[in-house]
N, C-alpha and C positions, 0 to 999 in steps of 0.2 A: 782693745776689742770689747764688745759689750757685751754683759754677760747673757747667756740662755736666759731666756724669759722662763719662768715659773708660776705653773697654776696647778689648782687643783681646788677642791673644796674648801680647804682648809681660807683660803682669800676669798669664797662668792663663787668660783667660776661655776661650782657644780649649779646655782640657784641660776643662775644666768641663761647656762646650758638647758636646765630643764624649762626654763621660761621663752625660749627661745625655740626649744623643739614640738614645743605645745602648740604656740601659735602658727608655727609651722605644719606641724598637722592639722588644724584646724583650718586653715585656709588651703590644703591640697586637697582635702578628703571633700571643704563646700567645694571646691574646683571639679573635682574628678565626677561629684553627684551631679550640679548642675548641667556638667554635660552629656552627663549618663540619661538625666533626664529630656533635656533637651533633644537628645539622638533618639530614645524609647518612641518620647511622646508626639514629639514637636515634630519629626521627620529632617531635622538641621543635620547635616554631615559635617559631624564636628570629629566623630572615634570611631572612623571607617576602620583606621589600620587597628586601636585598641582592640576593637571586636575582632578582628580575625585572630589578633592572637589572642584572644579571649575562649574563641573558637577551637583555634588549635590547643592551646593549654586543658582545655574540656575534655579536648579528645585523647590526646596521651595519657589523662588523669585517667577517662575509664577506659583504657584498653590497662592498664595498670590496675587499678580496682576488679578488670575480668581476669588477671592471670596472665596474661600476656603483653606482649611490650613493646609498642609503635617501632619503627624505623624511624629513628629523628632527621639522619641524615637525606630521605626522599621528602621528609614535611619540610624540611627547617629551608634547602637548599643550598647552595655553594656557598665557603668561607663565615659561614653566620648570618648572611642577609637577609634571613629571614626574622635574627635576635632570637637564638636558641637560649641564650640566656633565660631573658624574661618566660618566653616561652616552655620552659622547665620553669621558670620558680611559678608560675602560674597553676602547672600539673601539683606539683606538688601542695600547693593550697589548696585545691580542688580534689587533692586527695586524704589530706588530712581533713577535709571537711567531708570526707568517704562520697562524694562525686554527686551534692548537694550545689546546685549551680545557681548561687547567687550573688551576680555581679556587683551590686550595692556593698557588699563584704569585703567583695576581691577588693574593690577603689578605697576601702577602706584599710584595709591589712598592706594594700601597696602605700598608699600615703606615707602610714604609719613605719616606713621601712626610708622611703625619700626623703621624709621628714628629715632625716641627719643629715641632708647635704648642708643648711646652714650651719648646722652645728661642727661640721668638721670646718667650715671655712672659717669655723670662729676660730677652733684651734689653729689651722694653719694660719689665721692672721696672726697669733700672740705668737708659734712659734718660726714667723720670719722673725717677730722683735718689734712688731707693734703695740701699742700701748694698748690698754682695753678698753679705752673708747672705742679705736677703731676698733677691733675685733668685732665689739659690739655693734658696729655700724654696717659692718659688712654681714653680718650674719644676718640683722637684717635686712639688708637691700636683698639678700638671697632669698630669705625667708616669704618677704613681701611683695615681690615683682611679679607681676603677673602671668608673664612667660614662664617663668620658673615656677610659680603653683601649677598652671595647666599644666606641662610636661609632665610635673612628677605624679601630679595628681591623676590624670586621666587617664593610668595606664600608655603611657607610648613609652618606649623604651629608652628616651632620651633622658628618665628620671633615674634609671639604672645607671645609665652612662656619667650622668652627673656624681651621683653618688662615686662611682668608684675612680673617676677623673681625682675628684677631691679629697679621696684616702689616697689614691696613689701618693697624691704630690706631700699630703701632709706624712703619709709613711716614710718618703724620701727623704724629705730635709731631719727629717727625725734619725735617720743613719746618715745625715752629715754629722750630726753629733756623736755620736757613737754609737757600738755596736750593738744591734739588737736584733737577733735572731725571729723573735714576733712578727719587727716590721717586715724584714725579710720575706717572710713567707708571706705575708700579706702583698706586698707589694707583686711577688710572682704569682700569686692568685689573681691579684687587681689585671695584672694584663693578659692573663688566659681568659678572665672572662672578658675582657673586653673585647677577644677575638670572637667572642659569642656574639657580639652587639653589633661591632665597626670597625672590620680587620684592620683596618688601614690605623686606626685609635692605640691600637695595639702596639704595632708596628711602632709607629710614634712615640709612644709611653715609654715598650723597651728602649729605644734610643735615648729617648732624654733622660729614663731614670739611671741607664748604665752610666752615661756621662757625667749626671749629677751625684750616683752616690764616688765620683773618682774627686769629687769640689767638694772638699768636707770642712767642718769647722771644727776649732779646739773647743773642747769641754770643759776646761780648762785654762787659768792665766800659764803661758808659755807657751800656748798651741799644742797641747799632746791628750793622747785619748785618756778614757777612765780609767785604762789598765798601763801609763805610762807610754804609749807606744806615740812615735810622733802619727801627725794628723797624715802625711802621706801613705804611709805602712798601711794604717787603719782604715783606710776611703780606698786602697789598691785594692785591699781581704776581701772588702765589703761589695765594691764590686763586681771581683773574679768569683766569688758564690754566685751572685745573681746572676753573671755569663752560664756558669757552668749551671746555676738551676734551668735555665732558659734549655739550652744547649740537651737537657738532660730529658725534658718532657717534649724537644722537637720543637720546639717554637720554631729556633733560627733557621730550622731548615723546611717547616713551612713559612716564614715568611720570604723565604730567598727563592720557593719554587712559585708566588704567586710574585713577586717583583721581577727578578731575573728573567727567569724562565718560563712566563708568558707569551704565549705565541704572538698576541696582539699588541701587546707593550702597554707599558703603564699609562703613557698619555694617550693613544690611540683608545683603548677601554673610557679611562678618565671623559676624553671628547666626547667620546658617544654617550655617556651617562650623561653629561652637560645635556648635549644636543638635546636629548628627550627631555630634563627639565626646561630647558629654555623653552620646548613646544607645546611642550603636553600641559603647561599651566596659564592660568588666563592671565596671573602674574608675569609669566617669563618674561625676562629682558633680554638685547642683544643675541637673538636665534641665530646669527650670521658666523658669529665668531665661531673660529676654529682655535685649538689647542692642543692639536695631534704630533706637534714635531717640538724641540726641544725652544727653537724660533720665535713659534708663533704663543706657547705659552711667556716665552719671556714679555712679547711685544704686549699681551693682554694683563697682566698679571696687576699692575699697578691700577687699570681700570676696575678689571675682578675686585680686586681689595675695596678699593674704593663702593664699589658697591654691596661688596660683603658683610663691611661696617655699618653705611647708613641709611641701605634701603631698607622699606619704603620711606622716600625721601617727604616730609612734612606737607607737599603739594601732591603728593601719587595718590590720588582717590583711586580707589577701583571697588571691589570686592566688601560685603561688611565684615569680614574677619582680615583682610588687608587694611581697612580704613582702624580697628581696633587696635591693631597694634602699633600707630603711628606715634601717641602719646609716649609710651615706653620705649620705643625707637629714641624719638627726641629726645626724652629724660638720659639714658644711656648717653647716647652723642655729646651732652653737654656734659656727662662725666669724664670724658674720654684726657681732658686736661689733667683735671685731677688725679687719671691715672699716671701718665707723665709726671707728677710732681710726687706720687707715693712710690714711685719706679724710683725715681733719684736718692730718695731716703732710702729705701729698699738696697740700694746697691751700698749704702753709706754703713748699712746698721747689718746686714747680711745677703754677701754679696752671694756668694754658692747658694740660698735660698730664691733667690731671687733669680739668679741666672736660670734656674729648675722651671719656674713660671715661663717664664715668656721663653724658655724655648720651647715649652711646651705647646705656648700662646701665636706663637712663629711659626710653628708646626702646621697649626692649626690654618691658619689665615691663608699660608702658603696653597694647600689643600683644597680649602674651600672657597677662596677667591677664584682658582680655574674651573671647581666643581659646580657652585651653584650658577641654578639659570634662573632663580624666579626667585620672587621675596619670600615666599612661602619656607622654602629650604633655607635661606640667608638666614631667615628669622629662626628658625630651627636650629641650627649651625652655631648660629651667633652667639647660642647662650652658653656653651662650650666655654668657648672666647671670655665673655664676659664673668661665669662664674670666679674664672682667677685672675680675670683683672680686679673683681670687687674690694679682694682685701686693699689693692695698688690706690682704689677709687675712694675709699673710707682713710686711708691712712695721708692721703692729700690733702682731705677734706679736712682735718685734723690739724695738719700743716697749716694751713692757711687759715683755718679758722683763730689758730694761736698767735700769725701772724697781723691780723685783720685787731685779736682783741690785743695786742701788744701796741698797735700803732693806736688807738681807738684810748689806751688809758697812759700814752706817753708820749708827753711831747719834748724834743728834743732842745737842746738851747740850755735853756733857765732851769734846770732842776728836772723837776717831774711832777703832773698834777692829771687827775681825773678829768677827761671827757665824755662826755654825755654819750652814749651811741649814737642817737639821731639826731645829733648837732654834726659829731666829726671833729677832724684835728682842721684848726683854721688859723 
């Protein structure tokens, strides 16, 4: 077994870390201005949904600064959908700022919070048991993509969602190692708020991280925990807390009355959200399809996917913020190999860590291949997806690059002698 990776300052990671959250910030906070200005000055509807919760976080701040205390539940609406989340940490900015409303601050103080999504991917890349190039590589693809600066940056709530998507999973694999009462509670913070953001994300996360922390790894040569205990004993404990925290603040039994016990049923809801994206956007694709019965989702789903992954497809002109994100689409697309070949290492070097991702990643696809109807949401969706396949896409990359400079300085036969790169082996 190969041993836990180890970082910390004492090797660079902290220098790396901070060089990597900087830039990060600095490219969400131009992100989040530009379009702050662009929507002010220009009249571009680029931070329709920002501003409202902009709006609302405004307004709980000063009904809080008057003495009295909004109904979140009449603003927010059902299950979170309106991102109760963000929309608290918004008031509360607005109210440490004693109800001083200015938005250039807010994009800037959110940045500066998003900004850690590379930086945890970086940690979760070194601790599946990537080396720290990739680490390095994947923090930046996060850091630098352009989808993932707009999100975090511009206020929309998908840069919260990032964020605690990518502490969830790195909190996890961290109590496959052992026990850690921190991760713990993080980890059951991580998915009550995500029921603030995207019930269904929740939903999700409990599943995979119950299952994952039951896939644990030894800390250890022989496979046993730090305190002696074999690796099963130790990944059962660590689990049955997290049931019973879950269990303790009602999660299980709000999620089992919005799945179960919906009148409409989860695919009947499901189709009708579709339906309206598919209409209500100048993007939608296939308005026709139905996914109301167990049937007809099966029959669509391998289409859904397919579109979930690569639209808008290289030739879909439409719209100029459809046409914008086509480059990035493509770039992504042609990384998707690469994930497949840091998957395979992945399951080589830390298999429970890696199972934790993509069922995560499975989770996901499954979801939003029958949910979305237009590129707009795909593209939105997608970086979900994407933020945790990146370590899988950097650690390929890695892969192959070793193998490219192996074959490039070795020729096989007669010994061994240098190749030029831009001659080749011949």
């Amino acid at each position: 077994m190969n041993p836990r990776p180890r970082y910390g300052k004492a090797d660079g990671d902290g220098r790396i870390i901070r060089q990597i959250y900087w830039w990060a910030f600095a490219v969400r906070a131009l992100a989040g201005l530009l379009a702050y200005g662009g929507t002010q000055y220009l009249g571009l509807l680029i931070l329709e949904d920002a501003m409202y919760y902009e709006d609302m976080g405004y307004y709980v701040a000063s009904q809080w600064l008057s003495g009295t205390s909004a109904n979140l539940s009449d603003l927010l609406g059902p299950s979170g959908s309106f991102a109760t989340v963000l929309i608290v940490m918004i008031a509360v900015i607005y109210y440490v700022m004693q109800g001083i409303r200015a938005v250039p601050i807010l994009l800037l103080v959110y940045s500066a919070v998003t900004a850690l999504v590379p930086v945890y991917t970086y940690r979760l890349t070194r601790e599946l048991g990537a080396p720290e190039s990739a680490a390095k590589a994947a923090a930046w693809l996060i850091a630098l993509s352009p989808g993932f600066a707009f999100w975090s940056g511009a206020l929309h709530k998908e840069g919260l969602t990032l964020l605690i998507l990518s502490l969830t999973c790195y909190q996890v694999l961290r109590l496959q190692t052992r026990w850690r009462l921190p991760s713990l509670v993080v980890v059951v913070s991580s998915v009550l708020a995500l029921w603030g953001l995207r019930y269904y994300l929740a939903i999700l996360m409990a599943a995979v991280a119950a299952l994952g922390l039951l896939w644990g790894r030894g800390s250890q040569a022989g496979g046993t925990g730090r305190l002696g205990l074999p690796v099963f004993f130790r990944q059962g404990a660590v689990a049955l807390a997290f049931v019973v925290a879950m269990f303790s603040v009602g999660f299980v039994e709000r999620g089992e009355s919005l799945l179960v016990e919906s009148d409409k049923g989860v695919l009947v809801e499901l189709d009708r959200n579709r339906q309206w994206l598919a209409t209500a956007a100048e993007s939608g694709y296939l308005p026709g399809v139905r996914v109301s019965t167990p049937e007809e989702a099966a029959e669509y789903f391998p289409v859904g996917l397919m579109y979930f992954l690569f639209v808008p497809f290289p030739w879909q002109f439409g719209s100029f913020r459809q046409n914008a994100v086509i480059p990035e689409t493509l770039f992504w697309v042609l990384l998707y190999p690469l994930v497949a070949v840091g998957v395979i290492r992945g399951v080589r070097v830390n298999r429970p860590g890696t199972m934790v991702l993509l069922g995560a990643t499975a989770g996901m696809c499954v979801v939003y291949a029958l949910l979305s109807g237009n590129i707009g949401t795909a593209y939105r969706m997608r970086s979900q997806v994407w933020l945790l396949w990146a370590p899988f896409a950097a650690w390929g990359w890695e892969i192959v690059r070793e193998r490219w400079r192996g074959r490039s300085h070795t020729l096989p036969g007669r010994g061994r002698r240098v190749v030029s790169m831009n001659r080749g082996v011949r």
